[in-house]
N, CA, C and O atoms as a DFTB+ gen file, in Angstrom:
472 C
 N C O
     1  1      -9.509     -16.181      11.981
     2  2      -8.653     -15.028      11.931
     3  2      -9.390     -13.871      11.278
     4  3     -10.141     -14.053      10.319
     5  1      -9.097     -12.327      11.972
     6  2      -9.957     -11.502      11.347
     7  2      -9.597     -11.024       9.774
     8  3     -10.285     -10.376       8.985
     9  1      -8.340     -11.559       9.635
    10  2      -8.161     -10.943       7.983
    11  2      -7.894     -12.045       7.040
    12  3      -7.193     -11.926       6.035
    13  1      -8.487     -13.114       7.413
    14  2      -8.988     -13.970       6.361
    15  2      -9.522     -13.646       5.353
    16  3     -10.551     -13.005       5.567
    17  1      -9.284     -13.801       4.303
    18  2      -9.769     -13.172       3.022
    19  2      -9.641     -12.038       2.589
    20  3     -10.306     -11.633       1.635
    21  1      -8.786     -11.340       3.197
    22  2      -8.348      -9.591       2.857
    23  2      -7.599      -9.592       1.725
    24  3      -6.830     -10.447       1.285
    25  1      -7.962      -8.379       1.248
    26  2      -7.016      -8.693      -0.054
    27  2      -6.129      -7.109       0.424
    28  3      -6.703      -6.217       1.050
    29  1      -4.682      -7.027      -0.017
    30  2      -4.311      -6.364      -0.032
    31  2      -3.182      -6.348      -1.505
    32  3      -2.391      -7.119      -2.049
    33  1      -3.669      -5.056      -1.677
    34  2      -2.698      -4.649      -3.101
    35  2      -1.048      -3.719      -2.442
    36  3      -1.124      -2.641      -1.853
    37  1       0.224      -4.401      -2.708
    38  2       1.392      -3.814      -2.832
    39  2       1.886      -3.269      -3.830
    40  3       1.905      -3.797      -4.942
    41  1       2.436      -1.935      -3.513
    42  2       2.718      -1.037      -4.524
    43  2       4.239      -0.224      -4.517
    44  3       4.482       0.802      -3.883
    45  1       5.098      -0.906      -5.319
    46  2       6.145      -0.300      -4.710
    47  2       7.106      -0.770      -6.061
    48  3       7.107      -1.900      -6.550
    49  1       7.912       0.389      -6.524
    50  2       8.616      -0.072      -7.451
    51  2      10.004      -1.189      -7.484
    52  3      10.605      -1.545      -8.498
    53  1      10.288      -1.597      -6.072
    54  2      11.304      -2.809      -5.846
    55  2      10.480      -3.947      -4.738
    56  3      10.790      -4.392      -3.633
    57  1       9.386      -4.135      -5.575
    58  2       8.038      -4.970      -4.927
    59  2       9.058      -6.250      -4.371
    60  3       9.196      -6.529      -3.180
    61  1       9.854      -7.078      -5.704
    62  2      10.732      -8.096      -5.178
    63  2      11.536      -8.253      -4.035
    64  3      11.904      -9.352      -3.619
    65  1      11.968      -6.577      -3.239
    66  2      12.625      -6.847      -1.804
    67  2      10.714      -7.036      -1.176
    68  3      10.487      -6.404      -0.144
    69  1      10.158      -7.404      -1.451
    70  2       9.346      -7.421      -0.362
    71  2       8.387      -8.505      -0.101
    72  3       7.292      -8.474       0.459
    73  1       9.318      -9.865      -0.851
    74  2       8.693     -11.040      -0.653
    75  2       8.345     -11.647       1.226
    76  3       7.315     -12.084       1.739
    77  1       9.542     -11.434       1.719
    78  2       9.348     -11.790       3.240
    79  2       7.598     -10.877       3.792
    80  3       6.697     -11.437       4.417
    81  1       7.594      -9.481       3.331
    82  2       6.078      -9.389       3.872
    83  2       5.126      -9.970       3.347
    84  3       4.137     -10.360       3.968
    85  1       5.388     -10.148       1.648
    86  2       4.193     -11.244       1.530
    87  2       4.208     -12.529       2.239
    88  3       3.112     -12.771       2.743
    89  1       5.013     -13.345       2.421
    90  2       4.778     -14.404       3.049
    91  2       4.291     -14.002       4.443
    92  3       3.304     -14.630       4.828
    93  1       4.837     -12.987       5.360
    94  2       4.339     -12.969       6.524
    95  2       2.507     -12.378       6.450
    96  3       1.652     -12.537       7.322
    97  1       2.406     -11.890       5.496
    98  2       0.593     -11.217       5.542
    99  2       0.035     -12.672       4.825
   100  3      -1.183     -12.821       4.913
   101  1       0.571     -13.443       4.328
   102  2       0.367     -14.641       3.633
   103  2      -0.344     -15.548       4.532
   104  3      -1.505     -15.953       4.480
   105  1       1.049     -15.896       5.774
   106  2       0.648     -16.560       6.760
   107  2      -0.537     -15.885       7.524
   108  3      -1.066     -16.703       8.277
   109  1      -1.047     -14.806       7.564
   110  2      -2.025     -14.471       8.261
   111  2      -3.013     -14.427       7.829
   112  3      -3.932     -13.968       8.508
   113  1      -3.231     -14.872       6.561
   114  2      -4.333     -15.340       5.817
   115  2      -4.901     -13.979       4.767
   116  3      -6.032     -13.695       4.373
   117  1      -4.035     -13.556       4.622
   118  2      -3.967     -12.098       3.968
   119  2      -4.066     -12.875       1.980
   120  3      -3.342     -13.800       1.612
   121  1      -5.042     -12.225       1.128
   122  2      -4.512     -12.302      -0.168
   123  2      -4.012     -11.352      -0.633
   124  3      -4.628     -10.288      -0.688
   125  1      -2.381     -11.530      -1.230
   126  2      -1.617     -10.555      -1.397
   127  2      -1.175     -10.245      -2.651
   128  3      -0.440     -11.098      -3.150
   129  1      -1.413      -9.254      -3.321
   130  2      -0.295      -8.933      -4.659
   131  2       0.570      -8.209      -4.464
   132  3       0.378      -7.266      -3.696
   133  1       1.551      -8.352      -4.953
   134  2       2.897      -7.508      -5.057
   135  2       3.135      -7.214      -6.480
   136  3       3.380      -8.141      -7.252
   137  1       3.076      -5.850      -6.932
   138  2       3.026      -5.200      -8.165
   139  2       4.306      -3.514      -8.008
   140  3       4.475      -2.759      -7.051
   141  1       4.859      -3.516      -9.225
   142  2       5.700      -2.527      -9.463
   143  2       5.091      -1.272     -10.521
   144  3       5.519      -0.118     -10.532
   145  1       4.203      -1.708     -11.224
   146  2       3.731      -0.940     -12.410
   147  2       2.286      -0.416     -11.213
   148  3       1.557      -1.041     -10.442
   149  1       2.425       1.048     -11.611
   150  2       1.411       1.259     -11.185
   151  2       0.241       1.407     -12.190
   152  3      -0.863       1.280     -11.660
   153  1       0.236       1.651     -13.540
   154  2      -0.587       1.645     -13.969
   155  2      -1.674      -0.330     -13.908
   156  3      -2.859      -0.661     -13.859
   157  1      -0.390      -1.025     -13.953
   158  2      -1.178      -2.383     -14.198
   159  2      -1.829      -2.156     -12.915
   160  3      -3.045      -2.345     -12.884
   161  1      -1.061      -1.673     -11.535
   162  2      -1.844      -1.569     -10.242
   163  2      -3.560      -1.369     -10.537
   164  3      -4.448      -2.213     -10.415
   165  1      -3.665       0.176     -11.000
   166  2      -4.884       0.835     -10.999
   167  2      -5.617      -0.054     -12.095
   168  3      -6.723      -0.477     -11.759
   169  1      -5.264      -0.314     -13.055
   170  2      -6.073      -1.666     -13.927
   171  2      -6.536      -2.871     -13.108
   172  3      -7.673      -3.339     -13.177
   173  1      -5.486      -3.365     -12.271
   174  2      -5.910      -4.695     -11.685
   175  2      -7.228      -4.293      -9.924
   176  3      -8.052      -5.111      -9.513
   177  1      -7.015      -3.072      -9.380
   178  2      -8.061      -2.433      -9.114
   179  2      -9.702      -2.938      -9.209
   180  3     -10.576      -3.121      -8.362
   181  1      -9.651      -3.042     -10.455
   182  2     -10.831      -2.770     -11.489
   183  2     -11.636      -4.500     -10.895
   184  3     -12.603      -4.830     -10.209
   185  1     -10.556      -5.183     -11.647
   186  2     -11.176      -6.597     -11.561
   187  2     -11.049      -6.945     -10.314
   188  3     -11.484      -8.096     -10.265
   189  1     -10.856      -6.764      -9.726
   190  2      -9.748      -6.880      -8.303
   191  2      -9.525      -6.512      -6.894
   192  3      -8.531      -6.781      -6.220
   193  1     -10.711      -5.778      -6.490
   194  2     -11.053      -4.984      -5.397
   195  2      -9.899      -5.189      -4.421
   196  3      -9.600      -6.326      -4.055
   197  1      -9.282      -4.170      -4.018
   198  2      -8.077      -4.665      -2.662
   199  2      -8.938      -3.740      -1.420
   200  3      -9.332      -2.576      -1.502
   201  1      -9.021      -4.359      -0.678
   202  2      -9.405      -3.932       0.806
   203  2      -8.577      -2.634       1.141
   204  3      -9.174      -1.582       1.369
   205  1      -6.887      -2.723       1.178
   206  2      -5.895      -2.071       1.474
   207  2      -5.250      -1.815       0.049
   208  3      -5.649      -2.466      -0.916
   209  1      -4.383      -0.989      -0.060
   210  2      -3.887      -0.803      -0.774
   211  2      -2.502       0.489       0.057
   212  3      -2.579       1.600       0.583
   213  1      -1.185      -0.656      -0.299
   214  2       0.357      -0.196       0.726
   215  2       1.110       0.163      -0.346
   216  3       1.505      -0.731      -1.093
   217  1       1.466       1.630      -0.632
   218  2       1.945       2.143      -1.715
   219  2       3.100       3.015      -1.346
   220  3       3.070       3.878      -0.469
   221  1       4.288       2.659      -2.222
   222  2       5.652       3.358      -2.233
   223  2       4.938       5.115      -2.143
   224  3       3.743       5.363      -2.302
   225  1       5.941       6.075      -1.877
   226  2       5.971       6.894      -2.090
   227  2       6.664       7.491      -3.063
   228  3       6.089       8.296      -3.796
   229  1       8.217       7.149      -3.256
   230  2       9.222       7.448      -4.165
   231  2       9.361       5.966      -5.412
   232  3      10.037       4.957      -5.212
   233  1       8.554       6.238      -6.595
   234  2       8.751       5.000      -6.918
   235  2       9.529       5.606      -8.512
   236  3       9.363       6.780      -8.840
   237  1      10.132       4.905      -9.148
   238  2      10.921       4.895     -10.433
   239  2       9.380       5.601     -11.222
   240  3       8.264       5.247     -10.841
   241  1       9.534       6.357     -12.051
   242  2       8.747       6.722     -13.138
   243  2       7.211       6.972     -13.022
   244  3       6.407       6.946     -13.955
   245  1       6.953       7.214     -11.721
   246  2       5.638       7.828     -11.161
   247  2       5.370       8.368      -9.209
   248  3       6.224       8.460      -8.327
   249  1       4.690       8.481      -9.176
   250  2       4.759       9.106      -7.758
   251  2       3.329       8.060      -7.098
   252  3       2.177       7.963      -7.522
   253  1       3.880       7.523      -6.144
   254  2       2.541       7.058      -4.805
   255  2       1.593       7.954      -4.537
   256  3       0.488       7.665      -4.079
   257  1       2.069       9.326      -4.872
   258  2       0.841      10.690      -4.339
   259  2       0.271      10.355      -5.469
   260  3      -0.794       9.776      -5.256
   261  1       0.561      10.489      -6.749
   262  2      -0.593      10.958      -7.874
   263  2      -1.007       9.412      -7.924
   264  3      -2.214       9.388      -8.167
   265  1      -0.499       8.090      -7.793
   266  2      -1.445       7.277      -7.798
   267  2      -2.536       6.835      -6.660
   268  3      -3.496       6.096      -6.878
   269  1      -2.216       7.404      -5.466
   270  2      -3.407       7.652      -4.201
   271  2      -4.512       8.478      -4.900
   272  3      -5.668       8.089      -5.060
   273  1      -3.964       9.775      -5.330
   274  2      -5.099      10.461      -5.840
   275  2      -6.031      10.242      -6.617
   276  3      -7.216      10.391      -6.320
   277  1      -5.444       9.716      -8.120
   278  2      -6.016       8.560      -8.960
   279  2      -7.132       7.428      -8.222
   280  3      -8.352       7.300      -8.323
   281  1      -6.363       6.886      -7.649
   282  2      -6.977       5.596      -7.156
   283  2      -7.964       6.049      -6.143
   284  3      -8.958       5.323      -6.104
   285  1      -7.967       7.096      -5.270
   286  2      -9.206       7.239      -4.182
   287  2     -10.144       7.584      -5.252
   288  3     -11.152       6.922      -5.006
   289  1     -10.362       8.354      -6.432
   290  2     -11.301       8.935      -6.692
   291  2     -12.197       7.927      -7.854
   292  3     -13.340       8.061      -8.288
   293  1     -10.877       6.620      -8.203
   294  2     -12.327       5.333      -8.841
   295  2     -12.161       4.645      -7.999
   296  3     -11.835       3.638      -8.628
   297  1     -12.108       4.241      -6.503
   298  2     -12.025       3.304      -5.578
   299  2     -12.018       3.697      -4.105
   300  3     -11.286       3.212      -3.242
   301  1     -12.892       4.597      -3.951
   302  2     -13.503       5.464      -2.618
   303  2     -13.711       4.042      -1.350
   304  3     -13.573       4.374      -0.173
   305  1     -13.984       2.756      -1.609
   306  2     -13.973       2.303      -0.843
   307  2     -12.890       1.443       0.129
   308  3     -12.970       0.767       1.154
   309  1     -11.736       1.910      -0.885
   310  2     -10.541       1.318      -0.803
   311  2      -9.407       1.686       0.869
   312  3      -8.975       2.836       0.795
   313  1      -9.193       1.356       1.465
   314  2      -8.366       2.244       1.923
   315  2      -6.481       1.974       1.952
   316  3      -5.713       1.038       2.172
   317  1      -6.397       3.389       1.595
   318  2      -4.671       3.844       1.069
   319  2      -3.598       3.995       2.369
   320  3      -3.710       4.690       3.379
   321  1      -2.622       3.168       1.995
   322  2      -1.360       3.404       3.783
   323  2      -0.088       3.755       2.266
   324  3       0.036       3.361       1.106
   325  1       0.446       4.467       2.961
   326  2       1.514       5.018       1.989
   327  2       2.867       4.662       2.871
   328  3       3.042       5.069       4.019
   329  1       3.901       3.734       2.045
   330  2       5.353       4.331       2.660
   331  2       6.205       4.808       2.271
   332  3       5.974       4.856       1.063
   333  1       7.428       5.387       2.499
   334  2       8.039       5.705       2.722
   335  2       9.721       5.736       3.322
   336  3      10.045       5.730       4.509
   337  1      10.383       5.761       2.467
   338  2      11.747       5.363       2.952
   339  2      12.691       6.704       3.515
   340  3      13.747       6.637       4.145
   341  1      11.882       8.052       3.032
   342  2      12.578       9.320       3.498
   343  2      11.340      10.095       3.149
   344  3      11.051      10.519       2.030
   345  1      10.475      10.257       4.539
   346  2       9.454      11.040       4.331
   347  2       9.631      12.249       4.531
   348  3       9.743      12.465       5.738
   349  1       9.721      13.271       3.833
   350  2      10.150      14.333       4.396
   351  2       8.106      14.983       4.079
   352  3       7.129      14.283       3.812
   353  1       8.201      16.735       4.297
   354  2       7.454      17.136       4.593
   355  2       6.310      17.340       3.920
   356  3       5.191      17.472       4.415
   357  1       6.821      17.382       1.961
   358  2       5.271      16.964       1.022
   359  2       4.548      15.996       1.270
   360  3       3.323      16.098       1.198
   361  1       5.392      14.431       1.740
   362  2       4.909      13.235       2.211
   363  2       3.762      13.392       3.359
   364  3       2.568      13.103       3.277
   365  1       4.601      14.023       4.623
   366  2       3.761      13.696       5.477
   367  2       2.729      15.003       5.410
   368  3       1.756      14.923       6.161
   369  1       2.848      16.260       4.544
   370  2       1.902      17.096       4.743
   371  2       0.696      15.824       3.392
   372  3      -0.398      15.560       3.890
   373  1       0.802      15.547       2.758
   374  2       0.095      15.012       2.082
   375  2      -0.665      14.183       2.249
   376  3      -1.795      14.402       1.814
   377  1      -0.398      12.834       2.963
   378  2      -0.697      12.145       4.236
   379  2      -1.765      12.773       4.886
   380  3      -2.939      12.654       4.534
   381  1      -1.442      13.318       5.660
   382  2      -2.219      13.968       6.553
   383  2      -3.480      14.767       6.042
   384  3      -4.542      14.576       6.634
   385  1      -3.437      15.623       5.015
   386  2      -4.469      16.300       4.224
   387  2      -5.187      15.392       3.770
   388  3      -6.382      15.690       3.752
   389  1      -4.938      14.413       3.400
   390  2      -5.440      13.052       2.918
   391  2      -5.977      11.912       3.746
   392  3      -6.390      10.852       3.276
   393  1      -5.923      12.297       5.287
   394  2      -6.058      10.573       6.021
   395  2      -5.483       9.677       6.017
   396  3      -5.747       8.617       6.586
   397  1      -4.297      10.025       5.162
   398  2      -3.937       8.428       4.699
   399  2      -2.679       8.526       5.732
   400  3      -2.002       9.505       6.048
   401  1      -2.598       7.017       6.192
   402  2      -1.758       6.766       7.481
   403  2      -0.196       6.629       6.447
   404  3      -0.173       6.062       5.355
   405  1       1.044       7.308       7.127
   406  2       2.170       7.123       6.691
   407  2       3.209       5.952       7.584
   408  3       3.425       6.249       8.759
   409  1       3.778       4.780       7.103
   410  2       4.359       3.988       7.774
   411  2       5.743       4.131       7.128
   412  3       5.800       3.676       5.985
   413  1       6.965       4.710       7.657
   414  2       8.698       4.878       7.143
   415  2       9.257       3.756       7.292
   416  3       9.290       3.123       8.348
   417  1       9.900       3.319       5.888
   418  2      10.340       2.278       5.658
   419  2      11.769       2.379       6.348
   420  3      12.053       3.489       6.798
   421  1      12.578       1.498       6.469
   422  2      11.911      -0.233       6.986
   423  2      11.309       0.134       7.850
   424  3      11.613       1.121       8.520
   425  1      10.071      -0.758       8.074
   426  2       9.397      -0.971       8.992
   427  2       9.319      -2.007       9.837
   428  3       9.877      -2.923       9.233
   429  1       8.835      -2.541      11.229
   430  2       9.031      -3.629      11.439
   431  2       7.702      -4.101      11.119
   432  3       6.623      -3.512      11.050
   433  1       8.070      -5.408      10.925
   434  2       5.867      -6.194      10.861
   435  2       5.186      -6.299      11.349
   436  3       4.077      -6.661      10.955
   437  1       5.709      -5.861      13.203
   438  2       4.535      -5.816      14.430
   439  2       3.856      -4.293      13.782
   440  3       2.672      -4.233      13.452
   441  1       4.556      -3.415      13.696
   442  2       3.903      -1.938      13.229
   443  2       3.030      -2.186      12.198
   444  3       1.895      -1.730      12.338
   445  1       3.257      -2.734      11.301
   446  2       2.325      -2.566       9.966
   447  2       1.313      -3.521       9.962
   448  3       0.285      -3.196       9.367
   449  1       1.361      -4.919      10.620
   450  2       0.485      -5.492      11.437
   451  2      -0.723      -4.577      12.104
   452  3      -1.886      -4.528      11.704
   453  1      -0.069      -3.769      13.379
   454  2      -0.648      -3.426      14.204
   455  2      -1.577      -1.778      12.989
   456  3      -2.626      -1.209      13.292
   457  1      -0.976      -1.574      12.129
   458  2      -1.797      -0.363      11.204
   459  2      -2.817      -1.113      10.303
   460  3      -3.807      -0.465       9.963
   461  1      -2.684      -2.568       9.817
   462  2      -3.646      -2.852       9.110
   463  2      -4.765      -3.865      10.093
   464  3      -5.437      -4.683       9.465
   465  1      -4.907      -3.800      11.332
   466  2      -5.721      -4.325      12.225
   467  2      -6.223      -3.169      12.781
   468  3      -6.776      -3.408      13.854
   469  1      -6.244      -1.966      12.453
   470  2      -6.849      -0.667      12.807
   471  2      -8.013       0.001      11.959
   472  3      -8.482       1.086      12.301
């Protein structure tokens, strides 16, 4: 399988609704964390290289933008998918200025599948 051994870092402040995607990136041989703190996020980074990194946009007590920003500039090799549950236009102008692909929550798992096989 091509994402055997991938690591992907989750970032989202109600990480716990999002056990069903870990198990499904699980089954695909995906290594997965699911994290709410973004600072422990950008710490665990460090030791921790994530291939991907799938980050809330609207999260309790920090923003997905300022931790993309943060995080591209000590982890340039990383690459950032941001979601989104009401993207309105800072989101997707931000996104876009940025490269970084926007996926609106809920999503289904063929889509986000089909964005992290890209």
């Amino acid at each position: 399988m091509q994402d055997a051994g991938r690591r992907i870092l989750i970032l989202d402040d109600e990480a716990d609704r999002l056990q069903p995607l870990q198990t499904l990136l699980q089954a695909r041989e995906w290594n997965v964390t699911l994290l709410s703190d973004s600072e422990i996020a950008f710490a665990l980074l460090e030791s921790a290289p994530a291939d991907i990194v799938l980050v809330d946009y609207h999260m309790a007590g920090s923003s997905g933008m300022h931790f993309v920003e943060k995080a591209r500039l000590a982890y340039p090799g990383c690459r950032f998918i941001m979601m989104s549950g009401a993207p309105d236009e800072s989101v997707q102008e931000f996104c876009h200025a940025s490269g970084i692909q926007l996926i609106t929550k809920p999503f289904r798992s063929t889509d986000l599948l089909r964005i992290l096989g890209q």
